[in-house]
VEXDREN-2710 file (C-alpha; in Angstrom, 1 decimal):
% VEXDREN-2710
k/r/px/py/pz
1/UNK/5.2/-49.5/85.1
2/UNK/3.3/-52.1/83.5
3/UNK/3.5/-53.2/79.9
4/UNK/-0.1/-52.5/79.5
5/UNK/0.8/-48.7/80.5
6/UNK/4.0/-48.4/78.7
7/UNK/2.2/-49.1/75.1
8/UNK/-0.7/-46.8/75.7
9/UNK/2.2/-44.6/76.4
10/UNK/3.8/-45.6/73.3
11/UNK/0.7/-45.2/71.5
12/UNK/0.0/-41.5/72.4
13/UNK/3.8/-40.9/71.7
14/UNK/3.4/-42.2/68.0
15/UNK/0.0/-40.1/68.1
16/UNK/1.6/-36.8/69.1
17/UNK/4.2/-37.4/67.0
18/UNK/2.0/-38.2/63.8
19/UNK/-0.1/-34.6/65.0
20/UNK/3.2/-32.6/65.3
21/UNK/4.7/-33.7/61.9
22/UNK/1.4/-32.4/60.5
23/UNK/1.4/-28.8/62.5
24/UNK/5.5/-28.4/60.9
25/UNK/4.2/-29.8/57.5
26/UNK/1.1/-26.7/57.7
27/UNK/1.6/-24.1/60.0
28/UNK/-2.1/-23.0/59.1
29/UNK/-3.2/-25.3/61.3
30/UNK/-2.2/-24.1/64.6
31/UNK/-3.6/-21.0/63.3
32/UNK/-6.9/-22.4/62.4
33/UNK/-6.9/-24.8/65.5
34/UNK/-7.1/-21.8/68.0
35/UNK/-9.3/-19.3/66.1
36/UNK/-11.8/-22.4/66.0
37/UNK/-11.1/-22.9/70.0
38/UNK/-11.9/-19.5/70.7
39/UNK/-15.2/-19.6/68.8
40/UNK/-17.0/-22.0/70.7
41/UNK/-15.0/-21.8/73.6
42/UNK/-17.6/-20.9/76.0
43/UNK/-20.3/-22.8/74.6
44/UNK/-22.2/-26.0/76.5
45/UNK/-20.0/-28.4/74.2
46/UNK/-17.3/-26.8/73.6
47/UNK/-14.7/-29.3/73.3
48/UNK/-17.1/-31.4/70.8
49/UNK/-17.9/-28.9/68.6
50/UNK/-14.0/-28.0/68.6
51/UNK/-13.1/-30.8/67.8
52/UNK/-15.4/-31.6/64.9
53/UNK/-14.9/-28.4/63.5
54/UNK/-10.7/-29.0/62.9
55/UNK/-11.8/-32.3/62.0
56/UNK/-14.1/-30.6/59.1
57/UNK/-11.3/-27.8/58.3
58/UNK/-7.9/-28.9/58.7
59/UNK/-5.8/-32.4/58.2
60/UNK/-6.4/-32.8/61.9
61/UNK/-8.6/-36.0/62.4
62/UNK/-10.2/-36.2/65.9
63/UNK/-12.5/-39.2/66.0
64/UNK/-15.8/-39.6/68.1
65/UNK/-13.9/-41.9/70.7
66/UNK/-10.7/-39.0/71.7
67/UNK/-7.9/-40.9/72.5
68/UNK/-5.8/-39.8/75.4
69/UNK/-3.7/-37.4/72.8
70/UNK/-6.8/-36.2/71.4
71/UNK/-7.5/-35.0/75.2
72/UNK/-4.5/-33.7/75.5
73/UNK/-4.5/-31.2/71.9
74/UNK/-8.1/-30.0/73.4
75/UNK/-7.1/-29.2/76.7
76/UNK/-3.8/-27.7/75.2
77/UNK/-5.7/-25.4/73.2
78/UNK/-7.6/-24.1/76.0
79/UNK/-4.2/-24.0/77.7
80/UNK/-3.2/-21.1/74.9
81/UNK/-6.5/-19.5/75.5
82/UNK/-6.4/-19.1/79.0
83/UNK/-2.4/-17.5/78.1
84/UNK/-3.7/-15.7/75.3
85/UNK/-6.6/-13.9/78.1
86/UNK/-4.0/-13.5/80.5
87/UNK/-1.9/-10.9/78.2
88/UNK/-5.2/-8.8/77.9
END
């Protein structure tokens, strides 16, 4: 592994990290992070407007330009959705 890959690695690390302390530190947002993922889960956009939205209502901060962890969060939310469909 290169050292270029090992500190984008590190980077998303200290990103997830930085995102989990905040999800202990308010468990309303993993609440409010999924109800906001199923609203505009089907729409054209869906990840964008996702995104913004947490951005607008929680401490979450998902810039313009999603870093590889913001990537990650999104497509982990969808993850839950597609679990939460599978129960019903």
């Amino acid at each position: 592994m290169s050292s270029a890959e090992e500190s984008r690695q590190a980077k998303v690390i200290d990103e997830l990290r930085v995102f989990i302390k905040k999800v202990l530190s308010d468990p309303t947002i993993a609440v409010k992070s999924v109800e906001i993922a199923r609203k505009y889960r089907n729409e054209p956009n869906a990840n964008e407007l996702i995104a913004r939205e947490i951005s607008a209502n929680t401490t979450i901060r998902i810039p313009e330009n999603w870093s590889r962890a913001d990537h990650m969060f999104l497509d982990i939310l969808d993850e839950v959705l597609d679990d939460e469909e599978a129960l019903y």
